[in-house]
C-alpha positions as CSV (number, residue, x, y, z in Angstrom):
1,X,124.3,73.6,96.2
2,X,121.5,71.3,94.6
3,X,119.0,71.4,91.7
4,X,116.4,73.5,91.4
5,X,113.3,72.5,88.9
6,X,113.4,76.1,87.3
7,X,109.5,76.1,87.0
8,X,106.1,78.6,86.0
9,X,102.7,77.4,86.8
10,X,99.4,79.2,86.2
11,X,97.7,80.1,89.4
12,X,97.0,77.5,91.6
13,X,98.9,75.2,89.9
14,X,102.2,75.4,91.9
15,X,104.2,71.8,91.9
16,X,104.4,70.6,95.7
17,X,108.4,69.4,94.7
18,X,110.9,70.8,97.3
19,X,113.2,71.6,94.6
20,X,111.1,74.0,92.3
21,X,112.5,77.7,91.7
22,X,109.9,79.6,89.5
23,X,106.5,81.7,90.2
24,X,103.1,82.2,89.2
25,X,102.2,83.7,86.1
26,X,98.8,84.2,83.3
27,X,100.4,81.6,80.7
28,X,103.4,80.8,79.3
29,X,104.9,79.1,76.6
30,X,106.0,75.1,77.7
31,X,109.1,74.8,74.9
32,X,105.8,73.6,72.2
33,X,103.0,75.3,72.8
34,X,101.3,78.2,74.7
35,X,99.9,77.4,77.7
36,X,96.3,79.7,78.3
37,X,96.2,81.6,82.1
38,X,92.4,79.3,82.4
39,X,94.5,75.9,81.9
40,X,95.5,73.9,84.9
41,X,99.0,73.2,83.6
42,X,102.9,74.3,85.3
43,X,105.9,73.6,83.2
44,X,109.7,72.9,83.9
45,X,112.1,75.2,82.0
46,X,114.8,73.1,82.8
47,X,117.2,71.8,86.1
48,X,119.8,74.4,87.1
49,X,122.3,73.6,89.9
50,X,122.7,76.5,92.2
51,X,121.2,77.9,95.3
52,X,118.2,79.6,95.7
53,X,117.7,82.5,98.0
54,X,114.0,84.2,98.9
55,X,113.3,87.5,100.8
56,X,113.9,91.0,100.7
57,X,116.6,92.7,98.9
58,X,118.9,93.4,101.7
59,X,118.2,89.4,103.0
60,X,119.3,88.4,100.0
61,X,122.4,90.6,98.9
62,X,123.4,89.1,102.9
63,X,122.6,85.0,101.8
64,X,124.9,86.3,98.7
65,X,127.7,88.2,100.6
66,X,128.0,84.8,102.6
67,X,128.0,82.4,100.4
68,X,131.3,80.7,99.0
69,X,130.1,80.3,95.4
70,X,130.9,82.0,92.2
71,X,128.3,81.9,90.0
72,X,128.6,81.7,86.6
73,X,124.6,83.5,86.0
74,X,122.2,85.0,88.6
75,X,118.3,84.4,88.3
76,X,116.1,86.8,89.7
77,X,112.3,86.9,89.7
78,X,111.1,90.6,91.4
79,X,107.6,90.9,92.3
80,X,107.6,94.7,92.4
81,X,109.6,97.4,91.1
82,X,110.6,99.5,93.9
83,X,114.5,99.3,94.4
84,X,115.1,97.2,91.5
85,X,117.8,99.1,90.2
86,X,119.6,99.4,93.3
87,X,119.4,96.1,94.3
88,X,121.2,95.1,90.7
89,X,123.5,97.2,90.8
90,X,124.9,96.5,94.5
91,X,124.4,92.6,93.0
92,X,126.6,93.7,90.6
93,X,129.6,95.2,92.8
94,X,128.7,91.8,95.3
C-alpha cells in the first residue's frame, strides 16, 4: 500500500507525480472556488492510502481477488458505461 494524491486536472493539466490517482475533467470545484474547463489549473482532493489498480473490468476484479487487503472504501473512476453494473455488483460479492 502507499499514498495516492487523489487528484482532477483540466485537460492538459495532468501532475507528472507518480503518486496521483484522479482523471481529467471540464472544471471542478478546488475545496474554494470553481475552477473554469479554459483554466490551466489540477487540484488535490486529498491523500488516501491504498492501492490503485487501472485496466479493464475483469483486470481489475483479478488485481482485487489477489490482493490481501480489506478495504474500508473502494474508488472507482469509469470512463464508459458499458458493464458498469456488473462490474459493481461482482465488486460487491469480491
Amino acid at each position: 500500500m502507499r499514498d495516492y494524491k487523489v487528484t482532477f486536472w483540466n485537460p492538459g493539466c495532468m501532475p507528472a507525480d507518480d503518486d496521483v490517482f484522479g482523471c481529467a475533467t471540464l472544471g471542478f470545484a478546488d475545496g474554494s472556488r470553481w475552477v473554469e474547463p479554459t483554466e490551466k489549473a489540477s487540484a488535490c482532493w486529498r491523500t488516501l492510502r491504498g492501492e490503485a489498480y487501472g485496466g479493464s473490468y475483469d483486470e481489475m476484479l483479478a488485481a482485487r481477488r489477489a490482493s490481501e487487503a480489506r478495504p474500508v472504501a473502494i474508488l472507482v473512476l469509469f470512463t464508459g458505461e458499458a458493464g458498469n453494473d456488473r462490474f459493481v455488483d461482482t465488486l460487491q460479492d469480491v
